[in-house]
BANUPA-348057 format. One record per residue (C-alpha): x, y, z; residue in three letters. Coordinates in steps of 0.5 Angstrom, whole numbers, padded with zeros to 4 digits, always signed. Layout:
XYZALA ...
***
This chain:
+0137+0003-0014UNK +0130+0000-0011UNK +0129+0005-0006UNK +0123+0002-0003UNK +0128-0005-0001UNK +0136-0002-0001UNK +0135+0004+0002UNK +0139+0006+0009UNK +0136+0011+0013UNK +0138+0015+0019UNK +0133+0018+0024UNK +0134+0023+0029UNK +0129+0023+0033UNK +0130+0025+0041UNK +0123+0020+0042UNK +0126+0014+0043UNK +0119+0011+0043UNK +0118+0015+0036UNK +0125+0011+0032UNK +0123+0004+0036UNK +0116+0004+0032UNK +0119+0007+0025UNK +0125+0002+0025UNK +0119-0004+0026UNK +0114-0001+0021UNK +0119+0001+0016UNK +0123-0006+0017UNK +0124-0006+0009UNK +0129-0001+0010UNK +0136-0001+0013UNK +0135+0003+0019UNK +0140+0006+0024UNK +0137+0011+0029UNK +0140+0016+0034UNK +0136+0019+0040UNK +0142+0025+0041UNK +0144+0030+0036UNK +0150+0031+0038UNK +0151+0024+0036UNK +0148+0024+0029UNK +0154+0027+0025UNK +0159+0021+0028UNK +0153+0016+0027UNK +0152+0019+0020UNK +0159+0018+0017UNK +0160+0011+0021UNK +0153+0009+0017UNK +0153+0013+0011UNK +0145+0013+0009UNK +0142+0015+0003UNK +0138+0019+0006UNK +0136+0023+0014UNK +0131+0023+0018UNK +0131+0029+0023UNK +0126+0031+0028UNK +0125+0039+0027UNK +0125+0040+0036UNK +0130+0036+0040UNK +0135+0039+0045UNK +0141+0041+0045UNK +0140+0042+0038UNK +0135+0042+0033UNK +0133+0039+0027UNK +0135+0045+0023UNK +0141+0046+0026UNK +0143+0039+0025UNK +0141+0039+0018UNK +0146+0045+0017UNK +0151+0041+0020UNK +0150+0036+0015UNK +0150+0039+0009UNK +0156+0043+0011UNK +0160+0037+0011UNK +0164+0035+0006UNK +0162+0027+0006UNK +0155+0029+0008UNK +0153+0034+0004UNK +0149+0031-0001UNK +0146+0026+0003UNK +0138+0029+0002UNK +0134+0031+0008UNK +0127+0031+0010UNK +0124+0033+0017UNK +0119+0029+0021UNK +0116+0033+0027UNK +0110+0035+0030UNK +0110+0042+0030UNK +0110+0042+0022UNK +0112+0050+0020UNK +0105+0055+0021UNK +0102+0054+0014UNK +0103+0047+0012UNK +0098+0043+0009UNK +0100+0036+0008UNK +0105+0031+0007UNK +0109+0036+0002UNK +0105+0041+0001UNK +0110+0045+0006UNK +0119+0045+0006UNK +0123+0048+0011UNK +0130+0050+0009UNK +0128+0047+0003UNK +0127+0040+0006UNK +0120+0036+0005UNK +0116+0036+0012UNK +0113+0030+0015UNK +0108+0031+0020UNK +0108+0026+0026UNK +0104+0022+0026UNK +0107+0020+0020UNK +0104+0013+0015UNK +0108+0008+0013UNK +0106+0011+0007UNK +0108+0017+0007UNK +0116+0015+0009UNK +0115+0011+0003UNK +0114+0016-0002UNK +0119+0021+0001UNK +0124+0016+0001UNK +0122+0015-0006UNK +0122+0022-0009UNK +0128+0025-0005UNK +0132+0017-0008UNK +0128+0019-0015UNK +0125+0011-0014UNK 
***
């Protein structure tokens, strides 16, 4: 898979100004984003991407919660993640010089570039 090209994206994400502006920079991809999420697993398997963005604090529940949720369930357990968020864990230094819950970090705001390489390494493209 060319994953720069064919790659469906899920992004969760409670900004809903956040999800507009990466749907139009990141147009090379399939992308569905959800601004609730509560809603996210139902959206995830109507989707069925290849990879999840989650925003690391969101009401009613958090980035962390939600990736639990995910890799809990049998059809979206092996679906991988990473967290984009601007309250990165204390400590990290760089786009994924920092994991939470072994998840790759992106710290908002985040590049083009930097999406890119993420979908890239977790896809293996």
């Amino acid at each position: 898979m060319n994953a720069r090209s064919q790659a469906k994206i899920l992004v969760v994400d409670d900004e809903i100004g956040f999800t507009r502006l990466l749907k139009i920079a990141a147009a090379n991809y399939e992308i569905r984003t959800v601004n609730d999420p509560v809603q996210a697993v139902e959206a995830a398997l109507e989707f069925e991407p290849d990879i999840v963005f989650l925003d690391r604090i969101m009401p009613k529940m958090s980035g962390e919660d939600l990736g639990a949720a995910f890799q809990a369930h049998p059809r979206l357990s092996k679906i991988p993640i990473a967290i984009v968020t601007g309250s990165p864990p204390k400590g990290s230094a760089g786009k994924f010089a920092s994991h939470l819950n072994g998840w790759p970090v992106l710290s908002k705001p985040v590049s083009i570039r930097a999406i890119n390489e993420c979908v890239e390494r977790l896809l293996g493209g």
